[in-house]
C-alpha positions in Angstrom: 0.0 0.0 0.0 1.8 3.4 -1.1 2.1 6.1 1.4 -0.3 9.0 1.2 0.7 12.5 -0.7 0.7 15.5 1.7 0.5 18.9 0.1 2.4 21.1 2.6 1.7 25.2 1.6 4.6 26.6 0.7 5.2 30.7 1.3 6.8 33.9 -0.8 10.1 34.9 0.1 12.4 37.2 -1.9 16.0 36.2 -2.1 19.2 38.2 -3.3 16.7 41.2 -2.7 15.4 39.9 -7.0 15.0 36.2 -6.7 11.0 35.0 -6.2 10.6 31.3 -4.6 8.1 29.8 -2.8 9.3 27.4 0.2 8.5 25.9 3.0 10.8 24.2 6.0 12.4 21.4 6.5 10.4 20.9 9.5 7.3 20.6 7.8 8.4 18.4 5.7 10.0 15.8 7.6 7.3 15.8 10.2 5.0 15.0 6.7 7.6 11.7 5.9 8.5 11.0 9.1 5.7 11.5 11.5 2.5 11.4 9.3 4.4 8.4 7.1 3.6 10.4 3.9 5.1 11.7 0.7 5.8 15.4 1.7 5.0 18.2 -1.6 5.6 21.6 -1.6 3.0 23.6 -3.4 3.8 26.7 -4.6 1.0 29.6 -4.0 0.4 30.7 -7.0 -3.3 30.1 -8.2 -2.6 30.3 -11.8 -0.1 27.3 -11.7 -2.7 24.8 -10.5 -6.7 24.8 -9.9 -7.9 23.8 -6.9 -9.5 20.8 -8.0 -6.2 19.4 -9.4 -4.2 20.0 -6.0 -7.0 18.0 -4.3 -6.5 15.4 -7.0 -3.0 15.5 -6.4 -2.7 15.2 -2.6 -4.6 13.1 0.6 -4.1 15.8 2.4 -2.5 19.7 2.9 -0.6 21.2 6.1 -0.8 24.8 6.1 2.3 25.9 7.9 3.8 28.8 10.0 4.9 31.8 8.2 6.7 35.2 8.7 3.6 37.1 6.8 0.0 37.5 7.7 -3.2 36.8 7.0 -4.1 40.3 5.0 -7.1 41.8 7.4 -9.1 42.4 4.0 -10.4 38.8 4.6 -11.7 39.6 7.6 -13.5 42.5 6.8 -11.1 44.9 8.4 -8.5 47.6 7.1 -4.3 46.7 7.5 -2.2 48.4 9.8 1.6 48.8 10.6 0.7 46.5 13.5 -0.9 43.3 10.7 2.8 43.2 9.8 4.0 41.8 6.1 1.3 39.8 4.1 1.9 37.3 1.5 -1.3 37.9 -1.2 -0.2 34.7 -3.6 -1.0 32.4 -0.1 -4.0 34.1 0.7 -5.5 33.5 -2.6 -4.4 29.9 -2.7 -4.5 28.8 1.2 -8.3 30.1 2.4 -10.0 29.1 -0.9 -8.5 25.3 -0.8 -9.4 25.2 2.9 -12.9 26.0 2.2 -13.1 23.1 -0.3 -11.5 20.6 1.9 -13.5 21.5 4.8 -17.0 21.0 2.1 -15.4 17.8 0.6 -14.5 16.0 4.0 -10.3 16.0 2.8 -8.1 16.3 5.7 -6.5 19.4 6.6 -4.4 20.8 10.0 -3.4 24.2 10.3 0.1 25.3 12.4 0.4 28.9 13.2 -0.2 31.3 10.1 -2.1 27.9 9.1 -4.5 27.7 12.1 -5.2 31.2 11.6 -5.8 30.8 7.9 -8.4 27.9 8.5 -9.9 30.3 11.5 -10.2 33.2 8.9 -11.4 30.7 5.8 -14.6 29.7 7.8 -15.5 33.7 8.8 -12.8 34.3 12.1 -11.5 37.6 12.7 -8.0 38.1 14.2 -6.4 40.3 16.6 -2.9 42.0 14.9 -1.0 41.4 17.9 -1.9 39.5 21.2 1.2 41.0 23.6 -0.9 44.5 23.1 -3.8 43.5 24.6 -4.9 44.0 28.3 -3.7 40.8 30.2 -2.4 39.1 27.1 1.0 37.5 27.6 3.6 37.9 24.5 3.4 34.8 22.4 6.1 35.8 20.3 9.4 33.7 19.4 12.1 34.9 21.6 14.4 36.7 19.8 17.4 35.5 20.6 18.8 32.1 21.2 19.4 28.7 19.5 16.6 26.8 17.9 15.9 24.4 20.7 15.5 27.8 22.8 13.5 29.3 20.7 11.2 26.2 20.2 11.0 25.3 23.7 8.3 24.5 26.0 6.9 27.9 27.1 2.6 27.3 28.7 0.1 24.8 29.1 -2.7 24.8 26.6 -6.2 23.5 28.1 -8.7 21.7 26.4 -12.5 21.6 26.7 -13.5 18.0 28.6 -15.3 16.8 25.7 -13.3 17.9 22.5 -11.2 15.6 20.0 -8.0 17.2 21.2 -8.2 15.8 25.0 -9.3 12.3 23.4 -6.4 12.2 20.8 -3.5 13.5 23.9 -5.2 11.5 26.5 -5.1 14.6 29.0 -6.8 18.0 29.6 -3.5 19.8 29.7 -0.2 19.7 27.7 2.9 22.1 27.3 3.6 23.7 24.1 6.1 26.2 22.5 4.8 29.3 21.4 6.2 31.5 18.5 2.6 33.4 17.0 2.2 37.2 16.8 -1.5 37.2 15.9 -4.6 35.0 17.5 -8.2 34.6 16.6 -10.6 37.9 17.7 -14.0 36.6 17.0 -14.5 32.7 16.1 -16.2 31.9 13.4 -19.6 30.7 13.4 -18.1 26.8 12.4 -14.7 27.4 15.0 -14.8 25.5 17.7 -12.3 26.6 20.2 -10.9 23.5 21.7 -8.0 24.6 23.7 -6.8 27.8 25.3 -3.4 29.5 26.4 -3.5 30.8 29.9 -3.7 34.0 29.1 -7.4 33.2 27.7 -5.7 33.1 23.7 -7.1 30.5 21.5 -4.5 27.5 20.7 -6.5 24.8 19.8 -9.3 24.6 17.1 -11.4 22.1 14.9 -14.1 22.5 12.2 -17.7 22.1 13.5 -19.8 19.5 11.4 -17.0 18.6 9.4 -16.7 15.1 7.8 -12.6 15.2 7.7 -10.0 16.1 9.9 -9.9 20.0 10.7 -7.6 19.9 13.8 -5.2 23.2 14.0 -3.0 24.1 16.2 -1.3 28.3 17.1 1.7 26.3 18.3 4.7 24.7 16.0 4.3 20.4 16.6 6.7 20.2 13.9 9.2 20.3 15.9 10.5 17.3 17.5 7.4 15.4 15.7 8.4 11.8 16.2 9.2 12.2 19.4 7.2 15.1 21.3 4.2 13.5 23.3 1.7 16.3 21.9 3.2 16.4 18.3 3.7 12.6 17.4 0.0 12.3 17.9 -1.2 14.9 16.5 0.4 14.0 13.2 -0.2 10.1 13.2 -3.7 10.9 13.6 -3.5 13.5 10.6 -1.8 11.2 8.9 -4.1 8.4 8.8 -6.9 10.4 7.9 -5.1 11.0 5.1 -4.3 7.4 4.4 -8.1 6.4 4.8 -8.7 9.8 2.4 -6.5 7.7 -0.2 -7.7 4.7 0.2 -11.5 5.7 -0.3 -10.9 7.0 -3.7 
């Protein structure tokens, strides 16, 4: 039985200040191969390249990832700031479409930072433009100084609802997680459920109400350490068989 193809969406970045690619980490994808057991991709975001239909032909599956830029506030109703930060247009035109058609045709998708904010957004969430500037918000930024395994490390707890998919998939109502987001959800969309919380009261932890395939997104970075961490290796096994029982169905 062949391993199931994971679309992982790549980003823009600008390189020798004239050089467009899109890519995404090396994270991502090993914690596609490695953790999920799955053929990682990297789709570039660029909706004249590909139609959405022939993406979800191509892949089981899509990880939207973490990303410097940010969900552009025009998809959410609301005018950008200097405090929205850089955007990346070519992803939101790619990204929240796709997710939408996933979510309708029941193929599995998890969101990781920029990602769980995209699928938040995609299904009518609005977004704060920076969490540490709100009253009694903690700073849920990546420190900005310090190896990788400093920057990555353990940093809160994250509390799930008694009843939600997230405590029956860890086996517990609390876990510790890193924490490397600028932004966080506002207002939850009418199909967001809000599975898990920070805290300081910020959503971590959502899932796709009524939806018939795996919608589980995460604000924190389970890429790293993915076949080993006790909340990561989970969380991408069970993403990862939905996507093998997505490519065996067709």
């Amino acid at each position: 039985m062949s391993r199931p193809v994971i679309g992982i969406i790549g980003s823009s970045f600008l390189i020798h200040e004239d050089y467009h690619i899109f890519g995404a980490g090396k994270l991502n994808t090993s914690a596609v191969a490695e953790a999920c057991d799955a053929i990682p991709i990297i789709l570039p975001t660029d909706s004249a390249l590909s139609s959405l239909t022939e993406l979800m032909d191509l892949c089981d599956g899509f990880v939207f990832t973490g990303a410097r830029a940010n969900v552009h506030p025009e998809e959410y109703g609301e005018q950008p700031t200097q405090a929205h930060g850089d955007f990346d247009r070519d992803r939101d035109g790619l990204a929240l479409p796709l997710i939408r058609e996933c979510v309708a045709a029941g193929q599995p998708i998890i969101g990781i930072c920029r990602g769980f904010q995209e699928v938040a957004v995609a299904m009518g969430s609005t977004l704060y433009p920076e969490i540490r500037d709100l009253e009694g918000r903690d700073n849920h930024r990546m420190p900005p100084d310090g190896t990788l395994e400093e920057k990555f490390a353990l940093r809160h707890a994250v509390t799930f609802s008694d009843d939600g998919p997230f405590r029956k998939l860890l086996g517990s109502n609390e876990v510790m997680t890193n924490t490397l987001h600028g932004q966080g959800i506002n207002v939850a969309g009418p199909r967001i459920v809000v599975d898990g919380h920070a805290p300081d009261g910020t959503p971590e932890a959502i899932y796709v109400k009524d939806a018939n395939g795996f919608t589980l997104s995460v604000q924190w970075h389970p890429e790293w350490n993915a076949t080993v961490d006790p909340v990561s290796k989970p969380l991408f096994g069970a993403f990862g068989a939905a996507c093998s029982a997505w490519r065996n169905a067709r």
